[in-house]
C-alpha positions as CSV (number, residue, x, y, z in Angstrom):
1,X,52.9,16.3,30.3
2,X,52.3,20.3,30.1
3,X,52.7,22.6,33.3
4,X,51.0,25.9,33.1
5,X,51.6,28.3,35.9
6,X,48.7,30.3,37.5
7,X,48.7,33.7,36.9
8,X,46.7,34.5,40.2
9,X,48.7,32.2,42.8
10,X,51.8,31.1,40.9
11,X,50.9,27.5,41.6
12,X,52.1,24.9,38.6
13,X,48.9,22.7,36.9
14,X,49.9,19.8,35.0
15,X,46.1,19.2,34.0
16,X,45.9,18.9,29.9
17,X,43.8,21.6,28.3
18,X,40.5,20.3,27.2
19,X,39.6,21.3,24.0
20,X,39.4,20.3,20.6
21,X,41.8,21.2,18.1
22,X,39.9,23.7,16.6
23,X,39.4,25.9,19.4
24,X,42.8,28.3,19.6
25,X,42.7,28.7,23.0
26,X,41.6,26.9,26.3
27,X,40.2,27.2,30.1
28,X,42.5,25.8,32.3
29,X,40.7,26.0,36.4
30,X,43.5,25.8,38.8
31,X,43.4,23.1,41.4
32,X,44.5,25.3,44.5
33,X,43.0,29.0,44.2
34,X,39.2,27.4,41.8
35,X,40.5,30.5,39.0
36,X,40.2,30.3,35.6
37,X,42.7,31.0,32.6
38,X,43.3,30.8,29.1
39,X,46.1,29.1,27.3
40,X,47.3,28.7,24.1
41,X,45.8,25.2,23.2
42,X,48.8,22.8,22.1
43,X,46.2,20.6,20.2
44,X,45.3,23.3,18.0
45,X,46.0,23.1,14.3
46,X,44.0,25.9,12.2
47,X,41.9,24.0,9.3
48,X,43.3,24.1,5.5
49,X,41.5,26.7,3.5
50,X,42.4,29.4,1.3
51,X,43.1,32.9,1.7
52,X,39.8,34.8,0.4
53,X,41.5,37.2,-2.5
54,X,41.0,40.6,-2.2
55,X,39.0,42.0,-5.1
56,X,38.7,45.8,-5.8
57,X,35.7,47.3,-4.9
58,X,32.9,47.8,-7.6
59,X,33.4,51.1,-9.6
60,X,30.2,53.3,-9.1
61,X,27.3,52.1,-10.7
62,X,27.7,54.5,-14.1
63,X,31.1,56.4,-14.7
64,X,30.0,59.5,-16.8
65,X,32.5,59.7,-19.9
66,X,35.1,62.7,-20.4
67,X,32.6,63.9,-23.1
68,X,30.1,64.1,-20.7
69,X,32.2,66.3,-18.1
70,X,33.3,68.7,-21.1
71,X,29.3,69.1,-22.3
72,X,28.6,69.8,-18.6
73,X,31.1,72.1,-18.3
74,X,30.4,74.1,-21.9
75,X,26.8,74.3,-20.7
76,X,27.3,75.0,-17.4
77,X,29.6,78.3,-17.7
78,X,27.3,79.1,-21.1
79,X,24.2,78.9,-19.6
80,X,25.3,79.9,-15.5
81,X,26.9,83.6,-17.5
82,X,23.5,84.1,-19.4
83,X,21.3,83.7,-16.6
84,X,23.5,86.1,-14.1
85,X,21.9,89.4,-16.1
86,X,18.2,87.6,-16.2
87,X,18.9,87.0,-12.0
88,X,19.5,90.8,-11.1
89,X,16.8,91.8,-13.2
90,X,14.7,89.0,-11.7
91,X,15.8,90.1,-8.2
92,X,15.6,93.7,-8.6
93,X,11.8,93.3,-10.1
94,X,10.8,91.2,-6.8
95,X,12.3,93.9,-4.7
96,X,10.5,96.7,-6.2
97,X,7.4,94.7,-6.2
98,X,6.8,94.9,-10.0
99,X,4.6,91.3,-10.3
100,X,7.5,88.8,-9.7
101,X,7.2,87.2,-6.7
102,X,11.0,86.6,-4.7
103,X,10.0,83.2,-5.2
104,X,10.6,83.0,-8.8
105,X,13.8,84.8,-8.5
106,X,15.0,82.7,-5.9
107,X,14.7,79.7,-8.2
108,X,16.2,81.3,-11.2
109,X,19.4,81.8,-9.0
110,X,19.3,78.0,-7.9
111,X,18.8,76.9,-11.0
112,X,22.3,79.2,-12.2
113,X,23.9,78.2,-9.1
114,X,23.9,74.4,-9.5
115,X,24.7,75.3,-13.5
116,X,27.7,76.3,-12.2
117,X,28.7,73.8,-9.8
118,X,28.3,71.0,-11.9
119,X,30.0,72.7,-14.3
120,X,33.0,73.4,-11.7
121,X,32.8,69.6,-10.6
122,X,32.7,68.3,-13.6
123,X,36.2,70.2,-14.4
124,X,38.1,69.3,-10.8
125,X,37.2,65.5,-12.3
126,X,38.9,65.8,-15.4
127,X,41.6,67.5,-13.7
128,X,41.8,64.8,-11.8
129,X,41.8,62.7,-14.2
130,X,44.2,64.4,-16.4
131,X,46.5,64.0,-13.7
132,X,46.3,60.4,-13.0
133,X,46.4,59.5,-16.9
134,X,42.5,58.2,-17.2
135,X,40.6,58.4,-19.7
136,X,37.2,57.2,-20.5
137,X,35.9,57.7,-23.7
């Protein structure tokens, strides 16, 4: 017979867990103090299955190619350079209020700006890539 000691009066119970084996742990109510504890049930015995296998996660739903980067990146800097003397113009026109509202300027120079972040991306990700040995073609 198992003896479990109380942790809130120190008193010994000798009364068997009840619980079925598939629990892991069980109440145990102490005859002398009416507390309750939990044990480590000696009936238990974990079930047979399999360890689920870890999979890698699911790459991103489209990978964009090293082509793609390097046509990103050629029109991106092309493209981003030529539009920087069409912006000042732009911008100096809507300052001295020759017909082109600010508005206009301001998406020109949106337009240049993400140009050139994509194309700056776009080369920190073959770099990247470079550097870890990928290549997707």
């Amino acid at each position: 017979m198992q003896h479990v000691k109380c942790p809130n009066c120190g008193a010994t119970t000798f009364t068997p867990p009840v619980a079925p084996s598939t629990q892991r742990e069980a109440t145990i109510d102490c005859q002398y103090c009416n507390s309750q504890f939990t044990i480590q049930n000696p009936n238990y015995s974990p079930s047979a299955h399999s360890q689920p296998v870890a999979t890698p996660a699911a790459p991103p739903a489209r990978i964009a190619k090293d082509w793609e980067h390097k046509v990103a990146i050629l029109i991106g800097k092309i493209v981003g350079y030529l539009m920087v003397p069409f912006n000042i113009l732009l911008w100096w026109n809507a300052f001295t209020n020759q017909g082109v509202s600010s508005f206009l300027a301001f998406l020109f120079t949106m337009i240049m700006l993400g140009l050139f972040f994509a194309a700056q991306v776009s080369s920190k990700e073959l770099a990247r890539r470079k550097k870890e040995g990928i290549t997707i073609k």
